[in-house]
C-alpha positions in Angstrom: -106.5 168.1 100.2 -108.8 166.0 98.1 -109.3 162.7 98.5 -107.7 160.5 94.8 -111.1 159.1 94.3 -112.7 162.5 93.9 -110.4 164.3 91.3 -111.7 164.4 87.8 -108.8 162.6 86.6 -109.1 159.6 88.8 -113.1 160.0 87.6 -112.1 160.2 84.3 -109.3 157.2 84.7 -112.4 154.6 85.5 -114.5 155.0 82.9 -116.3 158.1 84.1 -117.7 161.1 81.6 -115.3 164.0 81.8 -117.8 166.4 83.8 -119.8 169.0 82.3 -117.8 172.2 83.7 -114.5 171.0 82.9 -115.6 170.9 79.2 -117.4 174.0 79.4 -114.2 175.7 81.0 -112.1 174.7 78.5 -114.0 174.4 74.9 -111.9 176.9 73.6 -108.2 175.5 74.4 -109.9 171.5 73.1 -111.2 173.9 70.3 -107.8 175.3 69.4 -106.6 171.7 70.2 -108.7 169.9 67.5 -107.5 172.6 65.1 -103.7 172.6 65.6 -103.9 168.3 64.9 -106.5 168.8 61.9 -103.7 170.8 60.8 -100.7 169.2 61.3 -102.4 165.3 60.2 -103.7 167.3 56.7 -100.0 169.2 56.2 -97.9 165.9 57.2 -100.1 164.2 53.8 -99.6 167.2 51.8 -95.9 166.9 52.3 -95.9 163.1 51.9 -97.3 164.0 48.3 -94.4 166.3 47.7 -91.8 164.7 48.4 -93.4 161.3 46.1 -94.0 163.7 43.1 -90.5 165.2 43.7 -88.9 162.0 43.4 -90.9 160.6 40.1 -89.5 163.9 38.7 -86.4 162.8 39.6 -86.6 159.3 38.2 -88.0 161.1 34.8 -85.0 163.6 34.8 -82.7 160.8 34.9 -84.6 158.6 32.4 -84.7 161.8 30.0 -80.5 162.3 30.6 -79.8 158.5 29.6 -81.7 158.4 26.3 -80.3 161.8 26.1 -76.2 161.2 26.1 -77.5 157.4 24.2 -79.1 159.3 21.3 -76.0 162.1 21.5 -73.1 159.1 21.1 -75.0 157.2 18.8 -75.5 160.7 16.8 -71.8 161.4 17.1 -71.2 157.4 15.6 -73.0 157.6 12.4 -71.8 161.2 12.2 -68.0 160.0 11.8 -66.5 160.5 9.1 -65.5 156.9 7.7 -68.8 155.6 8.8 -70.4 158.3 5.9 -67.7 157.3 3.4 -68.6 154.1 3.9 -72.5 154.8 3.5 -71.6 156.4 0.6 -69.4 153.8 -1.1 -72.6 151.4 -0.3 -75.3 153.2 -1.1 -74.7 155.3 -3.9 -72.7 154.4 -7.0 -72.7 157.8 -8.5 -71.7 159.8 -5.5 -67.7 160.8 -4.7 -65.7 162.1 -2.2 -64.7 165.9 -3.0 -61.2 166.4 -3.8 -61.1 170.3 -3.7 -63.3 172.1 -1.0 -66.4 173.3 -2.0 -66.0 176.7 -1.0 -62.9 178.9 -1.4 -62.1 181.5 1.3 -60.2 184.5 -0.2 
């Protein structure tokens, strides 16, 4: 058995380089390593960037439905019926309301 103070990781543990055959034995697996974080750091901001534009659409979807259903009842207000009579009655001197309907269905 080896003595603690001569396995790399004790080596290593006080401030020793990492030596040269254990890099050279495993430069493909730190390779692969590096790659699989580069990855998963660049996809965890890409999804970050998702999810904010996701939720401005939201926020503009919602904006867009209030001025929406506003615009629709305040349509639907000057659209009744008494409130163009009494347009009319204000507005235009000449102008009054139809007795008979304008067109006849046979």
């Amino acid at each position: 058995m080896k003595n603690i103070k001569e396995t790399w990781f004790w080596r290593f543990a006080n401030g020793e380089k990492l030596p040269f055959q254990f890099l050279k034995r495993n430069a493909l697996m730190l390779f692969i390593i590096f790659i699989c974080v580069m990855f998963q750091i660049t996809n965890r901001y890409s999804v970050e960037r998702s999810r904010i534009d996701v939720k401005k659409m939201e926020e503009q979807c919602t904006a867009a439905r209030y001025e929406y259903l506003s615009l629709s009842s305040e349509l639907m207000e000057r659209g009744l019926q008494s409130h163009v009579e009494e347009y009319v009655s204000k507005h235009a001197d000449k102008l009054t309301i139809a007795i008979s309907p304008v067109y006849v269905i046979k």
